[in-house]
Rosetta silent file (secondary structure, phi, psi, omega in degrees, C-alpha in Angstrom):
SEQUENCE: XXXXXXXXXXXXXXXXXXXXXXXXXXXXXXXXXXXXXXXXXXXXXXXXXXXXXXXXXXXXXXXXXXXXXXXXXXXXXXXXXXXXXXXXXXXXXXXXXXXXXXXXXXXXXXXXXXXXXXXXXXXXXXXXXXXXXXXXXXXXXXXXXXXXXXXXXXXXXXXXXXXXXXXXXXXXXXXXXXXXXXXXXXXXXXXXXXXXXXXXXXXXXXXXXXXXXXXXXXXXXXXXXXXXXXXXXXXXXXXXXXXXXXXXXXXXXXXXXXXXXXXXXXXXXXXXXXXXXXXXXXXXXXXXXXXXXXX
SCORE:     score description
SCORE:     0.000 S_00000001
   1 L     0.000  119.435  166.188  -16.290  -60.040  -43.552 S_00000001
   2 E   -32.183  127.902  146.904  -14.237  -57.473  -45.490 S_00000001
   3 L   -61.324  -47.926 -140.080  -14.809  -53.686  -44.728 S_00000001
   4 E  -115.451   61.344 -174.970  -12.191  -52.760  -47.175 S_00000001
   5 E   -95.984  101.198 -161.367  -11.481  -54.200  -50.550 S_00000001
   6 E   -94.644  145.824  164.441   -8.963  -52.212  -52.506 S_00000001
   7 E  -149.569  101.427  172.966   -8.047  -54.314  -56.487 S_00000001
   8 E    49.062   45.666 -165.499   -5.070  -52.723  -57.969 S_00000001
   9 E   -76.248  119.167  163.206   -6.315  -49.304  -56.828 S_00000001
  10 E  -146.907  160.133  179.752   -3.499  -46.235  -58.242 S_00000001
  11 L  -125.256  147.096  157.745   -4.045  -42.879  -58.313 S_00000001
  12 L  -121.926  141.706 -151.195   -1.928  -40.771  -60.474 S_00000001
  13 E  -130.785  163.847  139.296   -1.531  -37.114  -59.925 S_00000001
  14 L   110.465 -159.741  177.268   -0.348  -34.344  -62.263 S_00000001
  15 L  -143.373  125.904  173.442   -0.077  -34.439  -66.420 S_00000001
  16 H    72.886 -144.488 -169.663    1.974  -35.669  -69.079 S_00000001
  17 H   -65.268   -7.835  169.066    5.757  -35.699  -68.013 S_00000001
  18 H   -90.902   33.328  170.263    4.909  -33.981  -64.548 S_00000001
  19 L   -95.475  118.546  175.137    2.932  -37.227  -63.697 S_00000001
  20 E  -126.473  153.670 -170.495    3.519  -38.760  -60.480 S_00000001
  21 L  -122.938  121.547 -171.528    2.201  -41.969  -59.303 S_00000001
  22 L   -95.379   -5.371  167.803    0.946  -41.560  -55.826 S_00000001
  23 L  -131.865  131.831 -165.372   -0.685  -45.233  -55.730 S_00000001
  24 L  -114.120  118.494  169.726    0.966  -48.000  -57.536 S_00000001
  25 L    34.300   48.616  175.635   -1.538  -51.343  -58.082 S_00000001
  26 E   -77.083  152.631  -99.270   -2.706  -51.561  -54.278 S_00000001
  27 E   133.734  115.958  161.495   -4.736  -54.524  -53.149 S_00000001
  28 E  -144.048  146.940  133.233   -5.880  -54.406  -49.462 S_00000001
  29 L   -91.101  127.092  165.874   -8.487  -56.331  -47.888 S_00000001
  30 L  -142.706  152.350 -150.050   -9.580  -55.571  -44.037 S_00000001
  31 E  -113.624  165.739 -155.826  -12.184  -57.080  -42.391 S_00000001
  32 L   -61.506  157.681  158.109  -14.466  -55.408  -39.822 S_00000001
  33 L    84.994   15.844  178.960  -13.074  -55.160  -36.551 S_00000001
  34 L  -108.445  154.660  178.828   -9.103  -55.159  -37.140 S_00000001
  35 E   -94.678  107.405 -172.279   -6.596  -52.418  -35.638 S_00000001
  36 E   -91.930  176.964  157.879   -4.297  -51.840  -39.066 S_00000001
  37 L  -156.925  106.656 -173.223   -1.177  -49.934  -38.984 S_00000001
  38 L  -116.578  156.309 -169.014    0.803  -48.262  -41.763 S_00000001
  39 L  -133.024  151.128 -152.819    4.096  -47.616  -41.951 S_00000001
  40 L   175.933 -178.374  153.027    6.559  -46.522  -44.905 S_00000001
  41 L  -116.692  136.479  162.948    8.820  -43.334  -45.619 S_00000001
  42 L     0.735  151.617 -170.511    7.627  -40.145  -46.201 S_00000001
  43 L    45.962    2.057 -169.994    6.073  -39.977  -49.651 S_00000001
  44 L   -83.729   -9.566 -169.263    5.520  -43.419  -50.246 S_00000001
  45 L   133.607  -26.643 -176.863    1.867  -43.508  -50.296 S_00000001
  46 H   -55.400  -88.102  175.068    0.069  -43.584  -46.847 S_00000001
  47 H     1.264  -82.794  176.363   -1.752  -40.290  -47.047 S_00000001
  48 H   -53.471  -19.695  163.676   -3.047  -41.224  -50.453 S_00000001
  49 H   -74.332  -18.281 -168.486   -4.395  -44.744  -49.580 S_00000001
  50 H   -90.760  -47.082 -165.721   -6.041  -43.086  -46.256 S_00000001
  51 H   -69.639  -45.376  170.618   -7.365  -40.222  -48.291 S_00000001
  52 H   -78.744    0.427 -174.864   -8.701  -43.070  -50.794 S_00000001
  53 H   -86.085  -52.650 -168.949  -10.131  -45.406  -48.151 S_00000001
  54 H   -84.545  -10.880  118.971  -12.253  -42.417  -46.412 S_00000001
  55 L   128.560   27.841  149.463  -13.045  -41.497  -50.368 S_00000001
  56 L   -63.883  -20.548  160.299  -11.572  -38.041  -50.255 S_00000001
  57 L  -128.779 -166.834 -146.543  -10.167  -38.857  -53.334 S_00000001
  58 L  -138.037  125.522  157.497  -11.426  -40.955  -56.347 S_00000001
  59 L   -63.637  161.969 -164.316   -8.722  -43.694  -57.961 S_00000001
  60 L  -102.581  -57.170 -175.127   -7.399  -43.204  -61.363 S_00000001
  61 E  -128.137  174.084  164.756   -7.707  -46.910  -61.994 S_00000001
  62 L   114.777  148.960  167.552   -8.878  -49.787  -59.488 S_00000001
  63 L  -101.769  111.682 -161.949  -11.695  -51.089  -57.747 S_00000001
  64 L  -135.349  138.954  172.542  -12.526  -50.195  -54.098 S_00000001
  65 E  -110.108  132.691  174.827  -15.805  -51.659  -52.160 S_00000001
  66 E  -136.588  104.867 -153.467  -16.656  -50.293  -48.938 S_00000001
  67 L    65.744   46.387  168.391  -19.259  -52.526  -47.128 S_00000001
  68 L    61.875   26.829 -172.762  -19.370  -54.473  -50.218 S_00000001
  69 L  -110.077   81.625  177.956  -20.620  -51.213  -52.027 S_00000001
  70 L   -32.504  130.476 -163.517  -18.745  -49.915  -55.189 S_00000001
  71 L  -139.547   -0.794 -176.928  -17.531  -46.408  -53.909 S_00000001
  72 L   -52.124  -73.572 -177.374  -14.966  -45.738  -56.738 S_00000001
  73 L  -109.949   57.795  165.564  -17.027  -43.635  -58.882 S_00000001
  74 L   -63.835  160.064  163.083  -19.267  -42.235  -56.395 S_00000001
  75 L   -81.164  157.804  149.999  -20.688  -38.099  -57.126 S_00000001
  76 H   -72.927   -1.936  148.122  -19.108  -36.202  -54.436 S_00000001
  77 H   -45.778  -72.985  167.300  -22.297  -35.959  -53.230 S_00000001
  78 H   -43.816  -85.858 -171.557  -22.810  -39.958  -52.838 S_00000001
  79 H   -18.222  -51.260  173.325  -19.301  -39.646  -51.426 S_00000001
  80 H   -59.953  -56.719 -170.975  -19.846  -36.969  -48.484 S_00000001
  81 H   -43.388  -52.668 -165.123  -23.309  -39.134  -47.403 S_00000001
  82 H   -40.102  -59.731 -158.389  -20.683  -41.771  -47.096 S_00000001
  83 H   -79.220  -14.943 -165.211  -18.086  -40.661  -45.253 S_00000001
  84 H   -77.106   -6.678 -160.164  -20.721  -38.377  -42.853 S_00000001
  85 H  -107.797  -30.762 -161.406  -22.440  -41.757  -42.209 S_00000001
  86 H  -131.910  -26.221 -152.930  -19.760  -44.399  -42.015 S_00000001
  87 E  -133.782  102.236  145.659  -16.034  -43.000  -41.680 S_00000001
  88 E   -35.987   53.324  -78.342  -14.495  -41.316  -38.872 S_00000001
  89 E  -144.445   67.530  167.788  -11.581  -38.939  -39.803 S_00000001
  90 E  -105.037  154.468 -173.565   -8.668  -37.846  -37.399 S_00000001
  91 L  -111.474  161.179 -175.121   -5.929  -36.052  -38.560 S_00000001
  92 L   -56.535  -67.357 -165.841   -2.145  -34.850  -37.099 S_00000001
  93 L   -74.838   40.595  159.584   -3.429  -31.083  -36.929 S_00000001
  94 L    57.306  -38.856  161.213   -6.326  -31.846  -35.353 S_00000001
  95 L    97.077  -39.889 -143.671   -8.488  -29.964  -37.625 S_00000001
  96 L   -76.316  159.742  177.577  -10.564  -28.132  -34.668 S_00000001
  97 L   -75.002  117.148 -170.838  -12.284  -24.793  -35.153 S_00000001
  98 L   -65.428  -24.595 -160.602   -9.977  -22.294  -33.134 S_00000001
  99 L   -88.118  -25.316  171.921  -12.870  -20.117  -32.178 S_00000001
 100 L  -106.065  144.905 -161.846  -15.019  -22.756  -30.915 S_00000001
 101 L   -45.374  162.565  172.941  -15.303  -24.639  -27.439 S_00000001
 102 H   -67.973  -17.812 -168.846  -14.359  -28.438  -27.594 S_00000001
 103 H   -64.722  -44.273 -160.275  -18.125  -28.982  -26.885 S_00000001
 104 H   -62.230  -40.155 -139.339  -18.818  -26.917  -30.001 S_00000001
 105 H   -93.885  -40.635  174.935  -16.225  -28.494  -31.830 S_00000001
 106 H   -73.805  -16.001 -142.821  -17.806  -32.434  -31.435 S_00000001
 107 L  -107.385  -31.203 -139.756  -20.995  -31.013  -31.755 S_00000001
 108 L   -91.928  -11.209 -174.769  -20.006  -29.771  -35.455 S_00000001
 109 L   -83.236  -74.918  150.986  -20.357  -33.306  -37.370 S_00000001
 110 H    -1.817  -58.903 -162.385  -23.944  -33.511  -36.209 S_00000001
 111 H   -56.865  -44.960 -172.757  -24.950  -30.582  -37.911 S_00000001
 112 H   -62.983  -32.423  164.381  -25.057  -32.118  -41.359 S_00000001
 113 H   -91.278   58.954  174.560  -27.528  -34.631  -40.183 S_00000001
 114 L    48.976   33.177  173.790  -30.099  -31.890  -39.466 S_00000001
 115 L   -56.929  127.703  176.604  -29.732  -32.446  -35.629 S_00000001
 116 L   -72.438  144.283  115.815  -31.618  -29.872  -33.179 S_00000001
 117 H    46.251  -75.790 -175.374  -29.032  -27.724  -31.390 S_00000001
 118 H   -58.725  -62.727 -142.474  -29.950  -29.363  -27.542 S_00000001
 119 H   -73.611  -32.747 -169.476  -29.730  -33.022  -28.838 S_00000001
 120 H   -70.367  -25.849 -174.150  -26.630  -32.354  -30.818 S_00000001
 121 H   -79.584  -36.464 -167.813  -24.464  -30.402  -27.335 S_00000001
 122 H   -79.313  -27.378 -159.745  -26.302  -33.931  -25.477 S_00000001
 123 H  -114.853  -37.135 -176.331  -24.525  -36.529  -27.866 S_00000001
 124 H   -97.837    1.088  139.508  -21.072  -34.677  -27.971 S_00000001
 125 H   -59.035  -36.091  172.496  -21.008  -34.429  -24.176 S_00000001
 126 H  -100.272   10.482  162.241  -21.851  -37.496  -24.059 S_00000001
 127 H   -58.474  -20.437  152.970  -19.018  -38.726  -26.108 S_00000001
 128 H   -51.705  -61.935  169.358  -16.688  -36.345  -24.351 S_00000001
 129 H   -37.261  -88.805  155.624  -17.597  -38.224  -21.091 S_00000001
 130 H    22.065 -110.392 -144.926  -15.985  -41.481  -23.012 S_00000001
 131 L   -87.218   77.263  167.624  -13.157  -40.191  -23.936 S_00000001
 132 L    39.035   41.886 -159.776  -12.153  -38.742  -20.582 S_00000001
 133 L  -153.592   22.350 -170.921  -12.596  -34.904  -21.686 S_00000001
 134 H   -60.466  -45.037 -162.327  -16.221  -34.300  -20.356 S_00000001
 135 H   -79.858    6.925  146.512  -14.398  -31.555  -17.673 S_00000001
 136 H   -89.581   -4.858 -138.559  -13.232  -29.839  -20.802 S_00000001
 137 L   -87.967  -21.240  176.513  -15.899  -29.790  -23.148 S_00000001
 138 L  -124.776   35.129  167.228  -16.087  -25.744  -22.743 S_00000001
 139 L   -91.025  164.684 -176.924  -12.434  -25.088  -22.626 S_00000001
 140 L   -63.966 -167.891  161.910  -11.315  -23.184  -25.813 S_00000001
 141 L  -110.751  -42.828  139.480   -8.527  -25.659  -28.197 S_00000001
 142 L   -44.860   -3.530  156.489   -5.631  -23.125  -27.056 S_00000001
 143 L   -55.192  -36.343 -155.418   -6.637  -24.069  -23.808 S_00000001
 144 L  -134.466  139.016 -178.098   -5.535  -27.565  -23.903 S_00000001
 145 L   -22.163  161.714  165.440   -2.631  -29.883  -24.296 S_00000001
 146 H   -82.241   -4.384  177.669   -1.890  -31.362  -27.792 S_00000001
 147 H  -110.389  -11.125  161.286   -2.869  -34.677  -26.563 S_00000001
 148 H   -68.047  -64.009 -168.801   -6.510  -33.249  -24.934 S_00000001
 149 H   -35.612  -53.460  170.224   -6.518  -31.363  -28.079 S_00000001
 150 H   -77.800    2.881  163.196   -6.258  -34.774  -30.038 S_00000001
 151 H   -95.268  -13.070  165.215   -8.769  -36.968  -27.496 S_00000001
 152 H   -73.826  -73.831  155.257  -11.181  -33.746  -28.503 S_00000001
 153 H    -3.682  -68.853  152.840  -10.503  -34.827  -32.005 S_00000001
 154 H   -54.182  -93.424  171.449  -11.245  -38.567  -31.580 S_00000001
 155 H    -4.954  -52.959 -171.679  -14.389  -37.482  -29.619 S_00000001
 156 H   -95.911  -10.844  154.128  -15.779  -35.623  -32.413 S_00000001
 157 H   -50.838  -49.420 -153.914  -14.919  -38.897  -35.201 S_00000001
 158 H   -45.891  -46.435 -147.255  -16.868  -40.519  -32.735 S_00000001
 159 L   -82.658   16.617  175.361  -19.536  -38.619  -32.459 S_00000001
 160 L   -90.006   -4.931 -151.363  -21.222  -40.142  -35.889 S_00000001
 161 L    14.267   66.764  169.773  -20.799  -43.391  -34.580 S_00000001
 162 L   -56.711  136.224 -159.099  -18.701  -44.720  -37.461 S_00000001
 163 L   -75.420  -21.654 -167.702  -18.524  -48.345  -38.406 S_00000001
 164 E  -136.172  148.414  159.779  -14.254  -47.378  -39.608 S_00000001
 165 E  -123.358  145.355  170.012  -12.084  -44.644  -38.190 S_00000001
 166 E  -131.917  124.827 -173.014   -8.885  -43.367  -40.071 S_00000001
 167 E  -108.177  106.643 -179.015   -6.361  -41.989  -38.346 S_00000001
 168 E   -85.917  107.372  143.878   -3.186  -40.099  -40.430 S_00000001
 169 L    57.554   85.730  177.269   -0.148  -40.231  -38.111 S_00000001
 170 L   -94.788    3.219 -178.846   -2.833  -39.158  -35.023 S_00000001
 171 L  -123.374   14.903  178.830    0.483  -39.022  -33.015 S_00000001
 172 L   -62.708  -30.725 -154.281    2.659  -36.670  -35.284 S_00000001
 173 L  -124.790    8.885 -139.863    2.545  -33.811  -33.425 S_00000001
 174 L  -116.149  142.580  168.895    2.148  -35.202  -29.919 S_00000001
 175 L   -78.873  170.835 -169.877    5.434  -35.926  -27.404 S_00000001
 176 H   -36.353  -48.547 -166.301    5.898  -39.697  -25.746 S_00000001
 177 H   -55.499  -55.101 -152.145    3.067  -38.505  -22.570 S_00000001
 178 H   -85.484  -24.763  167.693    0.491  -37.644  -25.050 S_00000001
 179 H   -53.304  -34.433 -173.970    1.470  -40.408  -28.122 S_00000001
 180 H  -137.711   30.753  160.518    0.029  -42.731  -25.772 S_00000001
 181 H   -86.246  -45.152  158.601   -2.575  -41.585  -24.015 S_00000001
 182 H   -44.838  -40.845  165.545   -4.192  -40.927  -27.860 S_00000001
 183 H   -91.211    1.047  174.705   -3.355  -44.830  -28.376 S_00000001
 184 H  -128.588    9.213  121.913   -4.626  -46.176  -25.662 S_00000001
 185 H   -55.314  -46.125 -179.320   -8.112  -44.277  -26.286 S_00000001
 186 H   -54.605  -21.506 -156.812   -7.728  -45.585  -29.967 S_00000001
 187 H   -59.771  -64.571 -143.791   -7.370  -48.926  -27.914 S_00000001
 188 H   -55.823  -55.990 -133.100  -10.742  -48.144  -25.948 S_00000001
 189 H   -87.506  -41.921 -157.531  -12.360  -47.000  -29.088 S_00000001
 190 L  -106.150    7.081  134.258  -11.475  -50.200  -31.451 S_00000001
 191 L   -70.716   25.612 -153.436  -12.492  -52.557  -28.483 S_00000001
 192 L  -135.916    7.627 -172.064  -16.007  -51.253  -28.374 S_00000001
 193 L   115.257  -56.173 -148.480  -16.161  -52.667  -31.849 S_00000001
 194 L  -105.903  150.835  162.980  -15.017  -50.226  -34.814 S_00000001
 195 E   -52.463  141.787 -174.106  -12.478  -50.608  -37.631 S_00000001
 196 E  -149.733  116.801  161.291   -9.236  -48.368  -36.976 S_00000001
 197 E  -116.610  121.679  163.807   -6.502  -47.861  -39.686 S_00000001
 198 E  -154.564  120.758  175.693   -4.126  -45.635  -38.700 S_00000001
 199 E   -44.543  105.242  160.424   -0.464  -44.125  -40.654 S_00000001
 200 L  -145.933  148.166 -171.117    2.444  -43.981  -38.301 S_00000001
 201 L   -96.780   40.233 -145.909    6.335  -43.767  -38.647 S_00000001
 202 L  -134.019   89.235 -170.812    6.718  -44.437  -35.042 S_00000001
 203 H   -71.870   -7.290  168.865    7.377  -48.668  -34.668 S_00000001
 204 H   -59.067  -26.686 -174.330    6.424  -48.776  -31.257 S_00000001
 205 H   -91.510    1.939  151.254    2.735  -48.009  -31.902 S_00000001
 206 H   -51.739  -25.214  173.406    2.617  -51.091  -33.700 S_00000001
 207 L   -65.661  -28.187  159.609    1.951  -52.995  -30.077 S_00000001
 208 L   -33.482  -50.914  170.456   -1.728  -51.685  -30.989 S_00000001
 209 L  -123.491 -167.926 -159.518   -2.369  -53.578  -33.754 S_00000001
 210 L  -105.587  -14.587  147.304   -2.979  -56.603  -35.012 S_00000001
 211 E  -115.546  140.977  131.976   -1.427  -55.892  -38.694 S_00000001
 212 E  -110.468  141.395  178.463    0.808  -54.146  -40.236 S_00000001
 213 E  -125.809  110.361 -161.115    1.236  -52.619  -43.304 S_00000001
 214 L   -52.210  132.716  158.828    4.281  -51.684  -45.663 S_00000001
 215 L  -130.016  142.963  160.771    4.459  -49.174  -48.118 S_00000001
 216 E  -156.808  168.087  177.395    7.491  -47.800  -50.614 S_00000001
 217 L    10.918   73.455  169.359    7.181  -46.161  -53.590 S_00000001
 218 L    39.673   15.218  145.371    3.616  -45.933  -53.452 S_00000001
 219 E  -133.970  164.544 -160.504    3.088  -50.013  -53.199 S_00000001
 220 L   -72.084  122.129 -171.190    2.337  -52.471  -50.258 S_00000001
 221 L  -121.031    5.466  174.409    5.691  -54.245  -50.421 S_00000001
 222 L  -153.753  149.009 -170.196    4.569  -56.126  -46.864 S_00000001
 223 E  -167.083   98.934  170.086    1.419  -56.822  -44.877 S_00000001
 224 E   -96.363  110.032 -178.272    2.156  -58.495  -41.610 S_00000001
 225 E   -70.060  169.163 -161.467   -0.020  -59.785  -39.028 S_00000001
 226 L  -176.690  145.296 -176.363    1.235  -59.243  -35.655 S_00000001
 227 L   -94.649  143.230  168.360    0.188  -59.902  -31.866 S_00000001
 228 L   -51.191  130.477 -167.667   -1.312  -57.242  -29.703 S_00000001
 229 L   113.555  -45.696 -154.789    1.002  -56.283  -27.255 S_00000001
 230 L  -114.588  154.696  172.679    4.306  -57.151  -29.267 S_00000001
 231 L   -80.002  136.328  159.141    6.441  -54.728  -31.497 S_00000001
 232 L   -66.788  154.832 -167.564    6.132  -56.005  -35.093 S_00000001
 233 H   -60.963  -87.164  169.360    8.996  -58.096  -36.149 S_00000001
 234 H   -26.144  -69.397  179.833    9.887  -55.742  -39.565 S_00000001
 235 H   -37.705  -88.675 -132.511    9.309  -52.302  -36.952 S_00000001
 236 H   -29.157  -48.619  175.479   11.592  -53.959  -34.679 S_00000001
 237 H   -53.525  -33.631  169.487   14.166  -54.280  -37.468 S_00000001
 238 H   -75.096  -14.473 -166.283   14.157  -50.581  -38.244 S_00000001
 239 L  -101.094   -3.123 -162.255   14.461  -49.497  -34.862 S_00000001
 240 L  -130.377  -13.323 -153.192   17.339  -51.874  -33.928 S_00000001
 241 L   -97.229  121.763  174.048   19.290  -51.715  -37.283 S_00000001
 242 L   -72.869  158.877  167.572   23.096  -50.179  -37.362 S_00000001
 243 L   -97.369  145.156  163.882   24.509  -49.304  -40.806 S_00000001
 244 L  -100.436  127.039 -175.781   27.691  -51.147  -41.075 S_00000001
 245 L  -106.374  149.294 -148.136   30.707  -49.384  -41.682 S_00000001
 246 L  -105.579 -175.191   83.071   33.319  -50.801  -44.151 S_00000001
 247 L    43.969  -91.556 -164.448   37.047  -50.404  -44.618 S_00000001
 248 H   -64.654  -36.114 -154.525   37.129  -47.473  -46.767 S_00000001
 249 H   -73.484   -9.156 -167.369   34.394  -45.532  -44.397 S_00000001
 250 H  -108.965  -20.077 -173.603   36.886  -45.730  -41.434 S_00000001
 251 H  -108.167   -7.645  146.236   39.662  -44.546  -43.678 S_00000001
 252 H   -51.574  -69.942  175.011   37.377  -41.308  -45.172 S_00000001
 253 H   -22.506  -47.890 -175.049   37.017  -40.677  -41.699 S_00000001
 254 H   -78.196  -47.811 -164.169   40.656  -40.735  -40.718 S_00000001
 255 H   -51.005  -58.670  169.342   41.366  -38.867  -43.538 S_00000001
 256 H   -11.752  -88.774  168.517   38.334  -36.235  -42.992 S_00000001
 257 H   -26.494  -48.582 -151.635   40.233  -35.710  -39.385 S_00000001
 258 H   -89.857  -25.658  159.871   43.704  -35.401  -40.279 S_00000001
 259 H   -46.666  -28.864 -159.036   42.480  -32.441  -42.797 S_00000001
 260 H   -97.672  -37.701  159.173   40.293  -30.976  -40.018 S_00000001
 261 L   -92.762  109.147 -159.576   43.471  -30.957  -37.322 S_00000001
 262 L   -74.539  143.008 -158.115   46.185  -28.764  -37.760 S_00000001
 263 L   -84.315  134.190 -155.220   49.585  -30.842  -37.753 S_00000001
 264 L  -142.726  149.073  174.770   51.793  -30.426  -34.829 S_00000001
 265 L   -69.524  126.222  170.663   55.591  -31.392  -34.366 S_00000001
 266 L   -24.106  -36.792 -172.910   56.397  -34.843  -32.153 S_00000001
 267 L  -105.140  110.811  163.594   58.072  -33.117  -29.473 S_00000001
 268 L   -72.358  162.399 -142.741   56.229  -31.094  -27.477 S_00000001
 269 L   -93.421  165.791  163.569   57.579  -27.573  -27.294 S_00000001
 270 L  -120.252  140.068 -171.318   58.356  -26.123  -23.468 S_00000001
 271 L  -115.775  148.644 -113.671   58.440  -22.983  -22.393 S_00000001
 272 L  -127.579   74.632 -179.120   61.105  -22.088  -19.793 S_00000001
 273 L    14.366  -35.996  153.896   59.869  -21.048  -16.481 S_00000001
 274 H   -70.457  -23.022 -175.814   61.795  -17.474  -16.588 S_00000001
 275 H   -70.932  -50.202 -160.164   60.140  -17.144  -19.705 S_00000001
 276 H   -83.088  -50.832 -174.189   56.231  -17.469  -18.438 S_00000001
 277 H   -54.700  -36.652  173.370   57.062  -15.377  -15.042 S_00000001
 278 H   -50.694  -63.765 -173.900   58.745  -12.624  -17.404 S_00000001
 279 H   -57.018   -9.172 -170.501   55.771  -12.828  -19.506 S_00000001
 280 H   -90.539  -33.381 -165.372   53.106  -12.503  -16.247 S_00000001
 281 H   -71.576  -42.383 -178.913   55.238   -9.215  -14.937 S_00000001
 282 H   -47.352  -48.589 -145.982   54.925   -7.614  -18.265 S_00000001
 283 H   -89.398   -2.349 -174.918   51.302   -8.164  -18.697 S_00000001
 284 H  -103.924  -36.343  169.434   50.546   -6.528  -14.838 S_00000001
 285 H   -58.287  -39.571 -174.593   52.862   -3.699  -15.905 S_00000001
 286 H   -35.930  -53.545 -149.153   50.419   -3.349  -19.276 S_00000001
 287 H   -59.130  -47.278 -161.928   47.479   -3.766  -16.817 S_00000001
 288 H   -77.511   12.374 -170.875   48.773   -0.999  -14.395 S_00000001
 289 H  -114.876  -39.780  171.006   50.021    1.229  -16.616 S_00000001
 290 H   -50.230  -62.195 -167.840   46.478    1.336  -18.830 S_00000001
 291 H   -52.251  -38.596 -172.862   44.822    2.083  -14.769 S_00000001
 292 H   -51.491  -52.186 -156.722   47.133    5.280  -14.649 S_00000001
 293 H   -64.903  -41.517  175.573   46.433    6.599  -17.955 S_00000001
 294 H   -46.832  -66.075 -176.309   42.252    5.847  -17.316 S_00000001
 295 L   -77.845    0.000    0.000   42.673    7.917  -13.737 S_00000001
């Protein structure tokens, strides 16, 4: 059963001739319990489909159902209950409150559903516990790695126990160690049950899920299913693909070079053995003549 029904969903952003269209006619369906994964170039659209899926932002045109529930033209009121109730949120920066402990920080979701104080520190421990970060829960967020920082982060999506989590590029900021320590919590977390879309340019992190999905110029130009485990075929192709160089491109080149490298006569020149020892005696008279004048 569909989570997710997007019908010709665009957003358009600006006015008149400074109108840009950050969603072009999207159509997505995803049904509860798949790991999605999108991929594009910069600007193309991810953001703005993630940002309209968790209903931070409203479509311009389009249909969107979430749990079979028109969510388009929600209040932002109706909208917040939504996402505090149903939708998970991590982000690249991480988002966490600098001044407060990670306990504090998982704890902070809670608040909105009128939770007392004790029960709310009790539910984001234990969801710390989970995701391996229990022995942290009262370190600081400058305290801790960028991938603890971002398993604090998951931990507090969590800690609403959302039926979808969306994750923007949750590995953007993170090096290889920490990229997949983050993805193989998301793993944890979308075996237990919940929907997980999550924006990455990185084709490797496609062995996560079970689609993938294409974006350019703000439409889905591809939408591939794909075994767990396995690189997707299209990733693979970006990550393996050479530019071919022609003809002319080898003869810019030479040219480039022969411009760049000063031109030298065939015959190399020699210099005449009386010549270099003359030149060494001079340069020790220089030296020793310089020590005199100095003492």
């Amino acid at each position: 059963m569909p989570i997710i029904e997007l019908n010709d969903v665009s957003k358009l952003y600006g006015f008149g001739e400074a109108t840009t269209l950050a969603l072009d006619e999207v159509s997505l369906s995803v049904d509860s319990g798949e790991f999605v994964a999108v991929m594009g170039p910069s600007g193309c659209g991810k953001s703005t489909l993630m940002h309209t899926i968790g209903l931070l932002d409203r479509p311009t045109h389009g249909e969107y159902q979430l749990n079979s529930r028109h969510v388009a033209r929600l209040s932002p009121n109706q909208a917040a209950k939504i996402r505090r109730d149903t939708i998970g949120f991590i982000f690249q920066s991480y988002n966490l409150v600098a001044r407060m402990t990670v306990l504090e920080n998982v704890a902070l979701p809670l608040v909105y559903k009128g939770m007392s104080l004790t029960k709310r520190l009790e539910k984001a421990s234990r969801i710390l516990e989970r995701v391996g970060m229990q022995s942290r829960e009262y370190f600081m967020p400058a305290h801790l790695s960028g991938g603890q920082v971002q398993c604090a982060a998951i931990a507090r999506a969590l800690v609403n126990d959302p039926k979808l989590i969306i994750a923007d590029e949750p590995t953007g900021n993170l090096d290889s160690a920490g990229s997949r320590l983050v993805m193989e919590l998301l793993n944890e977390v979308h075996q237990m049950g919940n929907t997980i879309i999550f924006v990455t340019h990185n084709p490797e992190l496609t062995r996560y899920a079970n689609r993938v999905v294409y974006m350019r110029d703000g439409a889905i130009i591809a939408d591939e299913p794909t075994a767990i485990g396995q690189v997707a075929s299209r990733a693979m192709k970006s990550m393996y693909t050479i530019p071919k160089k022609t003809a002319e491109d080898d003869l810019a080149g030479v040219s480039a070079l022969m411009q760049a490298v000063p031109q030298h006569d065939s015959a190399p020149r020699t210099v005449p053995k009386h010549r270099h020892r003359k030149s060494l005696k001079s340069r020790r008279r220089s030296i020793n003549r310089k020590r005199k004048a100095k003492a």
